[in-house]
N, C-alpha and C positions, 0 to 999 in steps of 0.2 A: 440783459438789456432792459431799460427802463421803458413803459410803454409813453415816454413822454417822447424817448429816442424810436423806438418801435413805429409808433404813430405820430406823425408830422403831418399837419394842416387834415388830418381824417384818414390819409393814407399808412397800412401797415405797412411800412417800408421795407420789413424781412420777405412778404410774400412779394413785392413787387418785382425783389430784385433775385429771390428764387423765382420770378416766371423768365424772368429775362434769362437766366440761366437756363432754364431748363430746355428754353424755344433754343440759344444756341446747341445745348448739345439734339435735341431734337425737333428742326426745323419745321419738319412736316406738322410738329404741331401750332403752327402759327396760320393752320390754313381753315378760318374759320367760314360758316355760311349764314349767315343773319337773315330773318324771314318777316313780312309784317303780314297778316291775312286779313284784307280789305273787304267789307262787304257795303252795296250802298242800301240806304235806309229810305230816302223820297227826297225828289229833286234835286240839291248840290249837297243835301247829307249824306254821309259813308262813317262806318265806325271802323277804325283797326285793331283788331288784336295783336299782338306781340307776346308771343311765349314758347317757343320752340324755335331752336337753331343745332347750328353745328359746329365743333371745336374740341380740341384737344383728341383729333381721333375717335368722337361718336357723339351719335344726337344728344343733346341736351335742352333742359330745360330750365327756365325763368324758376326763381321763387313763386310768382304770382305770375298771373296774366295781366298785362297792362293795355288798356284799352284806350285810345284818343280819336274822340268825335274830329270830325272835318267839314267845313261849310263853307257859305259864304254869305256875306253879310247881304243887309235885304238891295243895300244900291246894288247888290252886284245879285241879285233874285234868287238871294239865298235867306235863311231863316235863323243864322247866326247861331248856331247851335252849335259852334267849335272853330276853333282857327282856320282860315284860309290852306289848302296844301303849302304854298307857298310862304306864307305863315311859319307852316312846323317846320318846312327849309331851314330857315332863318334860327328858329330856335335850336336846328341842331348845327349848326355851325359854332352859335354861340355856348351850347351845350360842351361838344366836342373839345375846341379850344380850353373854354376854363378846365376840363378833366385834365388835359394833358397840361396846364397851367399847374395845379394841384400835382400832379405826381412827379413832372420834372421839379419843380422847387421841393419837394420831399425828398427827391434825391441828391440835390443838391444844399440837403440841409439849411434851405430857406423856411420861416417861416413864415404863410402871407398873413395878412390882419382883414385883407377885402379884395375880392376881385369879382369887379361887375361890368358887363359890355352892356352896348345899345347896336344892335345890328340894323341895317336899312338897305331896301332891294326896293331899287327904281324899275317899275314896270311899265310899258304902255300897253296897255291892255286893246289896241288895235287890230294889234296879234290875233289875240287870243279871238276875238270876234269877227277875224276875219275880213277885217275892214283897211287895213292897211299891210305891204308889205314891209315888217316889221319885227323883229325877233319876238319869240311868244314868252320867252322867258324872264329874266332876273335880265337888265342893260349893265347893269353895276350895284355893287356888294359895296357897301362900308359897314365894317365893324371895328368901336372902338373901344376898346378896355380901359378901366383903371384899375392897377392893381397899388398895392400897397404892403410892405414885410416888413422885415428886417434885414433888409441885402440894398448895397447899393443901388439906385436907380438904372447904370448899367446893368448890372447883372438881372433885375426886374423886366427889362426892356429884352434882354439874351434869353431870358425862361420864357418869355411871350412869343419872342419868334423862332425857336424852338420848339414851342408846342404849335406853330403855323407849320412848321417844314413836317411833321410830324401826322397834323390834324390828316382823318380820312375823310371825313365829308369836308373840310379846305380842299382837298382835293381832287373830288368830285367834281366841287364846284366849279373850282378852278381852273381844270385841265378836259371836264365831264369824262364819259367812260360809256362804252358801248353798251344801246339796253335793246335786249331784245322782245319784240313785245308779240306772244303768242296769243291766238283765240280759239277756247271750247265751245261748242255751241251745240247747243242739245241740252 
């Protein structure tokens, strides 16, 4: 196998489709636990780390520790030293989808040439301030891609909402999911 055929749009398509295999014959290993470990720095700054989870059956970990600062900017009496939570929301939506963008059209022997969104979450921050009865969160989500290959516009359009039925933070967002929020104290 040529690694031109091996490797499509960056993905190694032999290991993709030995994992797909391998979760069918054993399922338990698709039962993964992803972790961030959040700590706050002074007033709306916090840094996370990300580098230890769980999957395939035992802890594991990251190549590297990936750290992202969180703030908010000074209108909002923060000191701008990292995206908004709500912010890296957004970017992992946008994150999520182009991945599953990238590996269905690899599987599907598409090649893309471009694929870029612009995500936007309407907020009323009333909520959050306590000022009005008003959702605290996202009111509505628009994300929109352009993608670009060598596959029909249909089948472009079918790899797109394919990696939407697919996405897990899509559907987080979309449907949320029960969080439960404990506290240490001491």
């Amino acid at each position: 196998m040529s690694t031109e055929t091996a490797h499509r749009n960056g993905v190694d398509t032999p290991t993709l489709f030995a994992t797909l295999d391998a979760v069918r014959e054993t399922p338990a290993a698709a039962h993964f636990q992803f972790r961030a470990h959040n700590e706050w720095i002074d007033g709306t700054h916090s840094l996370s780390r990300i580098h230890d989870f769980f999957g395939v059956g035992e802890e594991r970990t990251h190549e590297r520790v990936f750290t992202f600062d969180a703030d908010h900017p000074a209108v909002l009496v923060g000191r701008d030293r990292g995206p908004t939570p709500v912010e890296l929301l957004l970017h992992a939506i946008a994150a999520c989808i182009t991945a599953g963008i990238a590996n269905i059209a690899s599987a599907r022997k598409v090649t893309l040439t471009e694929v870029r969104s612009t995500v936007r979450g309407d907020i009323d921050l009333n909520g959050i301030l306590g000022l009005q009865d008003v959702r605290n969160g996202f009111q509505h989500v628009t994300v929109t891609f352009q993608v670009k290959g060598d596959a029909p516009e249909a089948v472009l359009r079918e790899i797109v909402e394919q990696s939407r039925q697919r996405s897990a933070v899509y559907d987080v967002m979309a449907n949320g999911v029960p969080v439960d929020l404990r506290v240490e104290v001491g």
